[in-house]
C-alpha positions, 0 to 999 in steps of 0.5 A: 500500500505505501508503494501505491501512495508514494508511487502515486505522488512521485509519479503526479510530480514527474508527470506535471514535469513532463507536461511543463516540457511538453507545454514549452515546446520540448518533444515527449523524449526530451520533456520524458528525460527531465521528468526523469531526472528530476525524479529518480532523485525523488523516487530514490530516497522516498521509494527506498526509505520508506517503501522498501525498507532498504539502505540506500548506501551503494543502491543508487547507480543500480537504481538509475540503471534501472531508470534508464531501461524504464526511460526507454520503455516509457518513451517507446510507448509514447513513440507507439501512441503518437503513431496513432494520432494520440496527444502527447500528453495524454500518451505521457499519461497511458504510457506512465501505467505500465512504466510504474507497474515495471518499475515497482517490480524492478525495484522490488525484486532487483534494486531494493531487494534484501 
């Protein structure tokens, strides 16, 4: 339950970040990268410390590793939707779905594992 609540607000704040790229002018990839930079940080330190109950001592190249392969995912479900007409904040949205789910269960069972 606290991985749904947490993941919740760190996914609301790396979304709202995307769509303030996307508003300016950025293309999904790029306003999909800053979301994530700023993010991972976030999602780090509130995903380990208080979903996972894990040290994060020596966790965070492994966490970020992890960040790249689900950019990548995220980004090609984008690139997918756009290829069928869809708004790119609204394929943000969608692909934000599946890239969560993927990534509760990389982290469980691979970065914070115990």
């Amino acid at each position: 339950m606290r991985y749904v609540f947490i993941g919740a607000c760190n996914t609301a704040v790396s979304y709202l970040i995307y769509c303030l790229f996307i508003y300016s002018g950025v293309n999904y990839a790029g306003a999909s990268l800053g979301a994530l930079v700023f993010g991972v940080g976030l999602s780090f330190f509130t995903l380990g410390r208080y979903v996972f109950m894990s040290r994060l001592k020596g966790r965070f190249k492994l966490f970020a590793l992890v960040w790249v392969v689900l950019y990548f995912f995220n980004i090609g479900i984008i690139r997918l939707l756009l290829s069928f007409s869809a708004d790119a904040y609204l394929a943000g949205l969608v692909a934000a779905v599946p890239t969560v789910g993927l990534a509760f269960l990389l982290q469980r069972f691979y970065v914070f594992r115990r």
